[in-house]
C-alpha positions in Angstrom: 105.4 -41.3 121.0 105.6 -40.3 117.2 106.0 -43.8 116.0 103.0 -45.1 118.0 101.1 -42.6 116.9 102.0 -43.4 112.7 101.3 -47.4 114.2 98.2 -46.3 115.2 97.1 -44.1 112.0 98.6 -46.8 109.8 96.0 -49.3 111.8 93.0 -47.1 111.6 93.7 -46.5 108.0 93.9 -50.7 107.5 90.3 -50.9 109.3 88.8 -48.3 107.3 90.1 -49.8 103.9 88.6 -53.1 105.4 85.4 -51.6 106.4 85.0 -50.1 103.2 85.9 -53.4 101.2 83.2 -55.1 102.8 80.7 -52.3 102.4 81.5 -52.7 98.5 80.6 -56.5 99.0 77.5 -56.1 101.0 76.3 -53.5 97.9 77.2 -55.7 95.2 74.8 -58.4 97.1 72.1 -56.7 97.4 72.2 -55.4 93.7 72.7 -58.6 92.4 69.2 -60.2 94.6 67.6 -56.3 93.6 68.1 -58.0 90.0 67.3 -61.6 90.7 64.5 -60.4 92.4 62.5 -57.8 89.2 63.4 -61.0 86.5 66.7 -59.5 85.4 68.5 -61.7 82.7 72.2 -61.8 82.3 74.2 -60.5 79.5 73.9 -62.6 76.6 70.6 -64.1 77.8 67.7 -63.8 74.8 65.3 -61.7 75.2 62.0 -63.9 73.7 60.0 -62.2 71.3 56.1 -60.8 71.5 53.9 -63.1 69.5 50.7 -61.3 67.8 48.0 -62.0 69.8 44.4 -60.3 69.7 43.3 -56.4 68.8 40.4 -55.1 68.8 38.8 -52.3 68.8 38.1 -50.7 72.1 34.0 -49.9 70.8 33.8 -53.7 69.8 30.7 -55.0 70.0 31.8 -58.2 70.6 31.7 -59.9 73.7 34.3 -62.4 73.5 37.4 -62.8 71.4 39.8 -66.1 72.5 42.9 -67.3 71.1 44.8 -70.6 71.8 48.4 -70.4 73.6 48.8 -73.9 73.3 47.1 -76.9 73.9 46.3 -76.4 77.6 46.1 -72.7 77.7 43.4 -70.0 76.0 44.1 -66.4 76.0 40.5 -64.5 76.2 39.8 -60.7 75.8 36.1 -60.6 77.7 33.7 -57.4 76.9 32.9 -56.0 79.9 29.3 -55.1 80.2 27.7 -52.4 82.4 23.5 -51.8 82.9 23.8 -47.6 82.0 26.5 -48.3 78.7 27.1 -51.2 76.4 30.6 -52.1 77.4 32.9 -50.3 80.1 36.3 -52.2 78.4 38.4 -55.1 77.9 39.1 -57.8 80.6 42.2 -60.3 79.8 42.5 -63.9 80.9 44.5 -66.6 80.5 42.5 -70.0 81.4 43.1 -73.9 81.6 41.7 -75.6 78.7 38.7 -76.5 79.1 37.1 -73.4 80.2 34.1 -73.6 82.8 32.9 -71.2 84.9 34.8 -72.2 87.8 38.0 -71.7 85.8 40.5 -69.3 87.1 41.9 -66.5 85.6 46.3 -67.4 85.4 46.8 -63.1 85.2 45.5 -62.8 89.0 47.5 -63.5 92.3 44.6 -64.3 94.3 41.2 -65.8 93.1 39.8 -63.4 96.2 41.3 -60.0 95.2 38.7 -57.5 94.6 39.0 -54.0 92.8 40.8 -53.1 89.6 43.6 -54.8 88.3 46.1 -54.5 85.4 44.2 -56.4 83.4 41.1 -54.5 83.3 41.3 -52.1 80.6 38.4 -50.2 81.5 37.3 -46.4 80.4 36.9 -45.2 84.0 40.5 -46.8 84.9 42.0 -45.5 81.7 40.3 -42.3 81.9 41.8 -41.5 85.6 45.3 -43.2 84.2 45.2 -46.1 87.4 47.1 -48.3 85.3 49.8 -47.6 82.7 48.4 -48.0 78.6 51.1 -50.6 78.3 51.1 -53.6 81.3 53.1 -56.8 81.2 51.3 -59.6 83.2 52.6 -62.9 84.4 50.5 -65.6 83.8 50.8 -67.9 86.9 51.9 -71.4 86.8 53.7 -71.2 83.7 55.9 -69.7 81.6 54.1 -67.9 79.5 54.0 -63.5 80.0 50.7 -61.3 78.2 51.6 -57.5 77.5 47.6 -55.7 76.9 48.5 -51.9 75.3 46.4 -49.7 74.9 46.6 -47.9 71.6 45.9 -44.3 71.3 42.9 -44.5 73.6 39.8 -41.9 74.2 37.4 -41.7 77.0 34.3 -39.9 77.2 31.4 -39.8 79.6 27.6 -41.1 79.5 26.0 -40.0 82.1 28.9 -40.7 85.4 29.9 -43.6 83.1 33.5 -43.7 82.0 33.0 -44.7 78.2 35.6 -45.4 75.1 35.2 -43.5 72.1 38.0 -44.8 69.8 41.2 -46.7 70.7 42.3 -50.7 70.4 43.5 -53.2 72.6 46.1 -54.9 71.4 47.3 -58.1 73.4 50.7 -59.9 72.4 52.0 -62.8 74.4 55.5 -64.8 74.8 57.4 -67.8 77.1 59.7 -66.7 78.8 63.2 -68.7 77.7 61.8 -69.4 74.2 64.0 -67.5 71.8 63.6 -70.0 68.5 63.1 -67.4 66.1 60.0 -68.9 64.4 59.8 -66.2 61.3 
């Protein structure tokens, strides 16, 4: 009766190690695709660098400041206006050359998604901290990434208006696998 009984714990024990092993396994699977999936590069991979790409100041007057990516693609920080203030922020795009009005913006998902998005950097959205200062955005369809910071940012209010006081927007861009170093 003894021995069965150490055949038996010995066989439990051989499950459970087996058990376990393929636990291990099925963890290291799903971290590896957890890392595929948020853009993780392996070790050794280059890590492109942000090229300078527009500032301004967040109580610019301007309405529209552009900047070409390349020859297809314009990078375009848009003054958004409001009817009770002269500007409530910053939009960002990223459109096809040439630019019409029917021209979609790259930095959105849907061409039907309504409400704010990351890259509206508006007083009201800053002021209530929706979106972090600091957003990277993918630009769809290429290769290309935009990171919009805001830098050192103040809000006030006009009326029930969300307004900027002081601040910049600074908006850097870089392709994703480029890693010349073009210095």
């Amino acid at each position: 009766m003894e021995a069965f009984g150490e055949f038996t714990g010995l066989r439990t024990v051989q499950r459970m190690r087996h058990r376990s092993s393929q636990l291990h396994v099925k963890i290291a699977a799903v971290s590896l695709a957890a890392l595929i999936l948020v853009g993780a590069r392996p070790l050794g991979a280059c890590e492109p660098p942000w090229r300078d790409g527009v500032t301004v100041e967040l109580t610019d007057e301007r309405q529209l400041v552009e900047l070409d990516l390349d020859s297809t693609l314009v990078l375009r920080v848009v003054n958004v206006p409001h009817a009770d203030v002269p500007s409530m922020g910053w939009m960002v795009e990223v459109m096809r050359k040439p630019v019409d009005l029917e021209s979609p913006n790259l930095l959105y998902h849907s061409r039907y998604f309504h409400g704010p998005y990351p890259t509206d950097f508006l007083a009201w959205s800053t002021r209530e901290q929706y979106f972090p200062d600091s957003r990277i955005l993918e630009v769809y369809e290429t290769d290309y990434e935009i990171r919009g910071e805001l830098l050192e940012p103040e809000t006030t209010l006009v009326g029930e208006t969300a307004v900027f006081t002081r601040g910049r927007l600074a908006v850097s861009y870089r392709r994703r696998g480029d890693c010349a170093d073009e210095d």
